[in-house]
C-alpha positions in Angstrom: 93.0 93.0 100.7 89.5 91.7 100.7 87.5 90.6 97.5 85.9 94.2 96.9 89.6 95.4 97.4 90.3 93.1 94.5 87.3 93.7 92.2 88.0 97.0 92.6 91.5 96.8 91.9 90.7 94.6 88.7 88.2 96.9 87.0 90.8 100.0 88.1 93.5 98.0 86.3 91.2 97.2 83.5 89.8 100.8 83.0 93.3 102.4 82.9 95.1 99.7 80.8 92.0 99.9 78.4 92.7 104.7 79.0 96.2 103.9 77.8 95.8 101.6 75.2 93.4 103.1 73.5 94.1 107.0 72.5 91.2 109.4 73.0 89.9 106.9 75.9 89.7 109.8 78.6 87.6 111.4 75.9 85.2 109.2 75.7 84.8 108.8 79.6 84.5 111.8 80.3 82.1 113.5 77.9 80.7 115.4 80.2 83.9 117.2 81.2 86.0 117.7 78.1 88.7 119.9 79.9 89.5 117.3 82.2 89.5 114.7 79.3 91.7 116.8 77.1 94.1 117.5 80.0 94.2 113.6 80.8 95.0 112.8 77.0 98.2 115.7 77.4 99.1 113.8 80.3 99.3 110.6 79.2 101.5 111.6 76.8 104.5 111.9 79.0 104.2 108.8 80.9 105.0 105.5 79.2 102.2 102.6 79.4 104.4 100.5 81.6 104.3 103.1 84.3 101.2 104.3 84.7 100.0 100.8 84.8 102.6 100.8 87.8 101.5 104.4 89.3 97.7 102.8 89.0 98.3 99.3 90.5 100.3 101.1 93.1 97.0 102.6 94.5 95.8 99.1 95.2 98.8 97.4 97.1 101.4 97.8 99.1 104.0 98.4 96.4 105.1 101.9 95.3 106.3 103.0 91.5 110.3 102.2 90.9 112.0 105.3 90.4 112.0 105.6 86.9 108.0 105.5 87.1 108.2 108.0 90.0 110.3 110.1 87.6 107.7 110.2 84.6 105.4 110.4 87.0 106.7 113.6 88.6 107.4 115.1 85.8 103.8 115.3 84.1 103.2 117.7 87.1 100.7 117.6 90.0 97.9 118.5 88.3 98.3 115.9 85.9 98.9 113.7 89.1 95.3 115.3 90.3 93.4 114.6 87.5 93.9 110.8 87.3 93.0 110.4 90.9 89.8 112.4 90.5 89.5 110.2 87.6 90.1 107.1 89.9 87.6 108.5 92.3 85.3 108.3 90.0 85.0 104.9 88.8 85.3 103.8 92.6 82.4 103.2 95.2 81.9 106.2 97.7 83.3 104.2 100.4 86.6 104.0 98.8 87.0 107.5 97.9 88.9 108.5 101.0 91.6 105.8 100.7 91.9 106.4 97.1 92.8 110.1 97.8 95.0 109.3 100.5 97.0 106.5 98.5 96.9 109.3 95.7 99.0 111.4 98.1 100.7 109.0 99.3 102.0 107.7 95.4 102.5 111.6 95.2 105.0 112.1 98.2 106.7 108.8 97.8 107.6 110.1 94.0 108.7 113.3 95.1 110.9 112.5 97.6 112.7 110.0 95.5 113.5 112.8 92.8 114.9 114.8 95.3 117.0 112.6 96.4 118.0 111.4 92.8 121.5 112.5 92.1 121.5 115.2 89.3 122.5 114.3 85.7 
């Protein structure tokens, strides 16, 4: 990954440690769409901070969530999954909206399949 890969990777990182640390973040970043923001804040409630700062890095290299990220992840439900990568899309220059989409599928997929493979408790 070049630099801008990096820079954008680090202020990604920043923006959603700084969304998860801080309840009522979404809120405050999106003002302008307070639907989104109060869907975001439901969401976040079901994932732990370890793994969404996994699902989130995961955009940004080659490495994908473990299971038990995939899991949380899967189960906050696809249009939670939606929402943060239009969030994502957001904060990112238009040139990397495409592969931020696509890696959000990608993240999307790759969690899916694992659950249906996970043996049943």
């Amino acid at each position: 990954m070049g630099s801008c890969g990096k820079n954008i990777s680090s202020t990604l990182f920043l923006f959603i440690g700084i969304l998860i640390i801080t309840p009522g973040f979404a809120i405050r970043t999106n003002e302008e769409n307070p639907e989104l923001s109060q869907h975001l804040e439901e969401c976040h409630k079901k994932v732990t901070k370890r793994c969404a700062i996994e699902i989130s890095n995961s955009i940004y290299t080659n490495k994908t969530p473990s299971e038990y990220c995939c899991q949380k992840h899967i189960t906050t439900g696809k249009a939670c999954h939606d929402d943060f990568i239009k969030l994502f899309i957001s904060k990112v220059p238009k040139e990397k909206v495409t592969f931020v989409a696509a890696k959000g599928d990608q993240i999307w997929n790759h969690c899916a399949s694992i659950i249906a493979l996970a043996p049943v408790a």
